[in-house]
C-alpha positions as CSV (number, residue, x, y, z in Angstrom):
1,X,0.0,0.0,0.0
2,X,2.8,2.2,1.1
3,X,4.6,1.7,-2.0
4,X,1.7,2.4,-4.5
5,X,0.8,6.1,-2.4
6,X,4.7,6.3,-3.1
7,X,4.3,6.0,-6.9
8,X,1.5,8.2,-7.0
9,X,2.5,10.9,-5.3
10,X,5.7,11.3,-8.0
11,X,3.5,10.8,-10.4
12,X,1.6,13.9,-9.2
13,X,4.4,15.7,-8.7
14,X,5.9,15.5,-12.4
15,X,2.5,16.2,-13.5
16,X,2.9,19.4,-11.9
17,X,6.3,19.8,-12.9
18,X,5.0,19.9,-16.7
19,X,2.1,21.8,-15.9
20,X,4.3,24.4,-14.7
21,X,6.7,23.8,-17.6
22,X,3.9,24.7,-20.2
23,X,2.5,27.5,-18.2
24,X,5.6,29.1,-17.9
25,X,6.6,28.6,-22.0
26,X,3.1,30.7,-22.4
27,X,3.5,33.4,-20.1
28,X,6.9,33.6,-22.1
29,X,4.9,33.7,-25.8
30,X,2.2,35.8,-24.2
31,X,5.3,38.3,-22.7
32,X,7.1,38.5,-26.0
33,X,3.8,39.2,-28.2
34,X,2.6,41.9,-26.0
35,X,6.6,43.5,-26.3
36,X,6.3,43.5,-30.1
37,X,6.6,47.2,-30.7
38,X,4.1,48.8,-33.5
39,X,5.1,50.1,-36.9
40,X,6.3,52.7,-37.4
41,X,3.8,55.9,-38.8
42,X,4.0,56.3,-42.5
43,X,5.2,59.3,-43.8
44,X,3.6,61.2,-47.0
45,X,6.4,60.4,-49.0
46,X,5.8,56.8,-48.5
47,X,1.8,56.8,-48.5
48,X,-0.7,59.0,-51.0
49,X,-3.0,59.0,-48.5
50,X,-0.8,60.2,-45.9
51,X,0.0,63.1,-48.9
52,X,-2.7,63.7,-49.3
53,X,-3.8,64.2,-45.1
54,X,-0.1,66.4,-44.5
55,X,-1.6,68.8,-47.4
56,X,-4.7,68.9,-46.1
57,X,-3.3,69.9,-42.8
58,X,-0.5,72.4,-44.3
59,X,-3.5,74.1,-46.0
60,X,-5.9,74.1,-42.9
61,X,-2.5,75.5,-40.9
62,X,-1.2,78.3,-43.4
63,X,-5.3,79.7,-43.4
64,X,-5.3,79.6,-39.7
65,X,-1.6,81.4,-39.3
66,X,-3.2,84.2,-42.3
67,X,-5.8,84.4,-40.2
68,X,-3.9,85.1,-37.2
69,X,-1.9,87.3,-39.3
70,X,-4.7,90.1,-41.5
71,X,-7.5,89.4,-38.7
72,X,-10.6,90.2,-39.5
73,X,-14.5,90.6,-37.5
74,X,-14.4,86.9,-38.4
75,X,-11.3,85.6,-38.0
76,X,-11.9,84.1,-34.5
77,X,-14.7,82.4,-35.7
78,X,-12.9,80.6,-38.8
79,X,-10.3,79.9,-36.6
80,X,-11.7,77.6,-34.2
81,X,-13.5,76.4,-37.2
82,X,-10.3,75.6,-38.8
83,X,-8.6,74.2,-35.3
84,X,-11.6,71.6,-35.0
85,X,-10.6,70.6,-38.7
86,X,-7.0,70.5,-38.0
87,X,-8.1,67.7,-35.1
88,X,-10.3,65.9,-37.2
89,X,-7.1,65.5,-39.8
90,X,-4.8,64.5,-37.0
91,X,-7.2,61.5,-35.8
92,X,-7.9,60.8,-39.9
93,X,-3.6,60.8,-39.8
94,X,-3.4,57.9,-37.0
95,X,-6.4,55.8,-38.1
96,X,-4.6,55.5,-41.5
97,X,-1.3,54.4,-40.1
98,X,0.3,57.9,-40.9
99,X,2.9,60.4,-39.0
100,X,0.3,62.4,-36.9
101,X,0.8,66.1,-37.6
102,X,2.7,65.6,-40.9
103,X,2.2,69.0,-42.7
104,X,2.8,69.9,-46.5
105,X,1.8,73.1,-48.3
106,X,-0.4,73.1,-51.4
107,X,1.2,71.4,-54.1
108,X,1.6,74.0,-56.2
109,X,5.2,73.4,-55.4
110,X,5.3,69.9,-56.0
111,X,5.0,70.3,-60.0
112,X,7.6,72.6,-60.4
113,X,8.7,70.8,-63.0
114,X,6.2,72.4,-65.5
115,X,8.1,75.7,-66.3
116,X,10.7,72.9,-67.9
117,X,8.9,74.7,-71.3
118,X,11.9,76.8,-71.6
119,X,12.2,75.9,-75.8
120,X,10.8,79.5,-76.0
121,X,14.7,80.5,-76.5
122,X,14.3,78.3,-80.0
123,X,11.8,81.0,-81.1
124,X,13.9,84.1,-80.1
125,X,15.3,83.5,-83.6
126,X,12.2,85.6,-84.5
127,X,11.6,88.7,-82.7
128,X,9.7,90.2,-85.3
129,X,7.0,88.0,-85.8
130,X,6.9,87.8,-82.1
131,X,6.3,91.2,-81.6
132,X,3.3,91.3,-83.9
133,X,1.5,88.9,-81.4
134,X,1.7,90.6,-77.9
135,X,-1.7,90.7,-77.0
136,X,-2.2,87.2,-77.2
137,X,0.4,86.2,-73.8
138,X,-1.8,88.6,-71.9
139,X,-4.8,86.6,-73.2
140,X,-3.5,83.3,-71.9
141,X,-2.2,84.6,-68.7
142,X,-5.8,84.4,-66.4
143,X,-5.8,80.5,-67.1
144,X,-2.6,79.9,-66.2
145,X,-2.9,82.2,-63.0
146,X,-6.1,81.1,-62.1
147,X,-7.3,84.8,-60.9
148,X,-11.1,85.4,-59.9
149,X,-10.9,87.6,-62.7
150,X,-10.9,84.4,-65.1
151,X,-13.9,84.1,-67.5
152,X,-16.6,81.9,-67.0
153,X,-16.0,78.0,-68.3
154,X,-11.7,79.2,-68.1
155,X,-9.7,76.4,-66.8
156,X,-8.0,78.2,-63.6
157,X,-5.1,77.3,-61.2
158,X,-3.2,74.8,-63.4
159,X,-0.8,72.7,-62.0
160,X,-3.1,72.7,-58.2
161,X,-3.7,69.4,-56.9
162,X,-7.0,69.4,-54.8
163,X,-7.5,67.9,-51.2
164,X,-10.3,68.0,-48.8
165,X,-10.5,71.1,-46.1
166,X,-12.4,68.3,-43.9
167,X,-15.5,70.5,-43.1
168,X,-18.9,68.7,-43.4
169,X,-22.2,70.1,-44.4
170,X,-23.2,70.0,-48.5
171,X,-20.8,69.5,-50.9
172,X,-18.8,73.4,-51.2
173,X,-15.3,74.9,-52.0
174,X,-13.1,77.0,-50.3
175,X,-10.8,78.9,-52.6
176,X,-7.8,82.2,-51.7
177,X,-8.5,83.1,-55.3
178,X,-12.1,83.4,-55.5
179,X,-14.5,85.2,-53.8
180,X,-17.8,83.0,-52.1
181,X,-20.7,82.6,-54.5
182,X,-18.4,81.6,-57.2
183,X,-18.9,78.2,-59.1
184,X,-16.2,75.6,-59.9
185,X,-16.2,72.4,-61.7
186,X,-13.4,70.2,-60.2
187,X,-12.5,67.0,-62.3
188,X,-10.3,64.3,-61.0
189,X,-8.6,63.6,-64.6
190,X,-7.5,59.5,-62.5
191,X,-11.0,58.3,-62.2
192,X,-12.9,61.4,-64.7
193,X,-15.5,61.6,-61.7
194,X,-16.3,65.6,-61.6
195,X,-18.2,67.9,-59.1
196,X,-19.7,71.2,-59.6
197,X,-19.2,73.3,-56.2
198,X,-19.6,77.1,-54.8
199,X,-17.0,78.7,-53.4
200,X,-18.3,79.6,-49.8
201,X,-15.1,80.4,-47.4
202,X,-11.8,81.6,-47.6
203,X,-8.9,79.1,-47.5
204,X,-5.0,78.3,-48.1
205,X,-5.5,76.8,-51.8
206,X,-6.7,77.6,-55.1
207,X,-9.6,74.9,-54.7
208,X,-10.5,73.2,-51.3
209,X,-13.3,71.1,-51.2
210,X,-15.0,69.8,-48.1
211,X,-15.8,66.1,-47.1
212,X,-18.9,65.4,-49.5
213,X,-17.6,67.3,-52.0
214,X,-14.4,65.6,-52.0
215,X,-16.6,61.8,-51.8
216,X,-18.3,62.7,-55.1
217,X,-14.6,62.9,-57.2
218,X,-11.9,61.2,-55.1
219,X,-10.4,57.5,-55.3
220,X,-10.9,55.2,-52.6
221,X,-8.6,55.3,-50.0
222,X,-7.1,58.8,-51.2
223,X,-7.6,61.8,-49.8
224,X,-5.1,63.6,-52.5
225,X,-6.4,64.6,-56.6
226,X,-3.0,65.2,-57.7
227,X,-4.4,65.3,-61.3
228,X,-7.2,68.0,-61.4
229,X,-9.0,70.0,-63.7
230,X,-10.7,73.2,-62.0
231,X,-13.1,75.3,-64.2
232,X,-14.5,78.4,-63.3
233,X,-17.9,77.8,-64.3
234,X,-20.1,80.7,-62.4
């Protein structure tokens, strides 16, 4: 009898042994998993829709430093308008994996590349049939510099990407070109999905559009046009 309680009880006690064994090995897995660190933020020149979030909050950030700089009876009010977009960016920015508060200006800059047209030089060869044509560059100039004195149905602001301002309500524009009232035609040229908007506030950019208007033209996943048509329509 004494013998068989013997046996059993060191049988117990290994049991144990590799209970505790097993546990242990766990607690290590579980220990190492939860140590993992995360990946690293994104940063908009790895990610278009991080681009396109950093110029979105560039723009939101130079209107609310203009603002702060040529104040006006209601600058204080676009301002904390602007500051709840800014946080509404920000959380958009660590949702999507991004660097939160990752800022680039409107990328006007980012196509500097177009004034490479410099054959010009070529035609200097003629100067006088040039100078029988000088009215025509001053023709051509309120496309190019996409003025709100451009004529109706004038493609204006070439060479502006378009990004959303990330204010809600119905699909509207913000522009620093065009006064409120007026009416633009924005075409993403990626997808040819177009949306015809009023101008309503001011803002950073040639063409801002807010959260449904940007829905109504934009890619999925992207919250950057970087190939857009804008028409002055109105």
């Amino acid at each position: 009898m004494s013998r068989r309680r013997t046996l059993g009880t060191k049988k117990k006690i290994a049991l144990l042994l590799s209970a505790a064994t097993v546990a242990g090995g766990g607690a290590f897995v579980m220990a190492s998993t939860s140590n993992a660190s995360p990946p690293a933020p994104k940063s908009a020149s790895e990610s278009t829709v991080c681009l396109g979030l950093a110029t979105a909050l560039g723009n939101n950030q130079k209107f609310i430093a203009d603002q702060r700089a040529n104040p006006d009876a209601q600058s204080e009010a676009r301002i904390a308008n602007r500051e709840a977009v800014v946080a509404e960016i920000k959380r958009k920015q660590e949702a999507s994996g991004c660097a939160v508060g990752e800022s680039a200006q409107d990328s006007q800059t980012a196509q500097p590349s177009q004034p490479a047209q410099p054959s010009p030089p070529a035609q200097s060869a003629q100067p006088p049939a040039a100078s029988a044509q000088p009215s025509q560059p001053a023709a051509s100039a309120p496309a190019g510099n996409g003025g709100g004195a451009a004529a109706s149905g004038q493609q204006v602001c070439n060479g502006s990407t378009v990004t959303l301002s990330g204010e809600g309500g119905a699909p509207a524009a913000s522009s620093n070109q065009f006064p409120a009232g007026t009416k633009l035609k924005v075409t993403n040229l990626d997808n040819n999905k177009s949306t015809t908007v009023e101008v309503t506030s001011v803002s950073g950019s040639c063409a801002l559009l807010n959260n449904a208007a940007f829905e109504q033209v934009r890619e999925p996943g992207k919250f950057l046009i970087r190939r857009a048509l804008i028409e002055k329509v109105g």
